[in-house]
N, C-alpha and C positions, 0 to 999 in steps of 0.2 A: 646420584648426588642427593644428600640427604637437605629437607627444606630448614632453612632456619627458624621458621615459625614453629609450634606446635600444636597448630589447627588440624583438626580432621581433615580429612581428604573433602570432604564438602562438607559446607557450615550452610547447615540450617538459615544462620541468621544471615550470613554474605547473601546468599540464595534471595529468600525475601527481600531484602534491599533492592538487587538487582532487578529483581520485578518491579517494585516501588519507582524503583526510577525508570526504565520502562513504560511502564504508565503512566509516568507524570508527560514525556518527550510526549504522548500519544496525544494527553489530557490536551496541553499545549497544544498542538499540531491542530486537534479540532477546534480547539477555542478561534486559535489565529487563523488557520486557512481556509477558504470557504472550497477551494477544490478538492482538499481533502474532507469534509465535508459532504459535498457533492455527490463524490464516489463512494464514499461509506453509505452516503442513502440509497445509490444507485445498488451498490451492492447487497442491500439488503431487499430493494424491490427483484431482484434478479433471482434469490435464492427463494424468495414468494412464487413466484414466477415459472422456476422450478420445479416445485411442489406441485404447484397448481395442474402444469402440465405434464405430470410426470416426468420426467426427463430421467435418463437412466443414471446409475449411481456415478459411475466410469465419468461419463459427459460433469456432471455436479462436480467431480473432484477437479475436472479440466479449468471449470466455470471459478471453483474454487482458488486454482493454483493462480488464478491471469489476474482474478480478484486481488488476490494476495500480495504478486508481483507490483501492480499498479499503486496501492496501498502502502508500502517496502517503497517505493520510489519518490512517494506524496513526501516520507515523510525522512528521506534522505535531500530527495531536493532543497524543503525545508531546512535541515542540517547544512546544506553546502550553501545556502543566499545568508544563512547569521553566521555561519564562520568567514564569509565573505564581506559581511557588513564590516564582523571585528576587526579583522585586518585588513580593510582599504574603507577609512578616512572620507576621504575624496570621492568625485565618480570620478574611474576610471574604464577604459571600454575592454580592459583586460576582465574587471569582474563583471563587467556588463555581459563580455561573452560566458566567462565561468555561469555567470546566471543565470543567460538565455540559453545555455546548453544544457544544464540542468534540467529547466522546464522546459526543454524538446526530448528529453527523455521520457521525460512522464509523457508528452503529448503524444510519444511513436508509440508507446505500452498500452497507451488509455487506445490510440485506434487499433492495436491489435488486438486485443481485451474485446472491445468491440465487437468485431468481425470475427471471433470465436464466440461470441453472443451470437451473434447470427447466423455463421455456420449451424449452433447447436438450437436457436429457437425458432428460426425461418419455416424450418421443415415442417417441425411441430404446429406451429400458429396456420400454416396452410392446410397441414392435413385435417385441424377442426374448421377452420373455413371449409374447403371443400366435401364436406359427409352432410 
């Protein structure tokens, strides 16, 4: 089925926008959240951290994906407490729970995120204690 449009198959300029805004949801998210915030510093002292100790590539990608994940979740939880604001007015303890479910999402990813931190920097931080 042919399109009604007659844009190229990818436009340059749709492309750019969509980054544009992208980045503005991100801009936002740090401005207003301090937990996303939080974990954006965390995650860049972690990939310091990294370096410092070597850590092997494989493990950094691990470090990277749980990063990521926890990150993706900041800033969907975010998304799902303002579409919740928009549509319920009132408090009601229907979006109360939408809310607080929301933010136990992030809270089970952040302590797993974690505890794949220390799985991967435990070893390491004892093996230069111990030498």
């Amino acid at each position: 089925m042919a399109s009604k449009n007659n844009s190229p198959f990818i436009s340059l300029n749709r492309l750019k926008q969509s980054f544009r805004y992208a980045a503005a949801g991100i801009r936002y998210t740090w401005r207003h959240e301090q937990n996303f915030r939080i974990h954006t510093t965390a995650a860049v002292l972690v990939f310091i951290a990294a370096q410092l100790l070597s850590v092997p590539l494989l493990e950094q990608a691990v470090l990277a994906a749980a990063i990521g994940a926890v990150l993706c979740l900041e800033l969907l939880n975010t998304s799902i407490e303002h579409i919740t604001d928009l549509i319920v007015q009132t408090y009601d303890e229907r979006a109360k729970i939408i809310k607080d479910t929301a933010a136990g999402a992030v809270l089970v990813f952040s302590c797993t995120a974690a505890l794949i931190g220390c799985l991967i920097f435990i070893p390491k931080i004892a093996e230069l204690v111990l030498q």
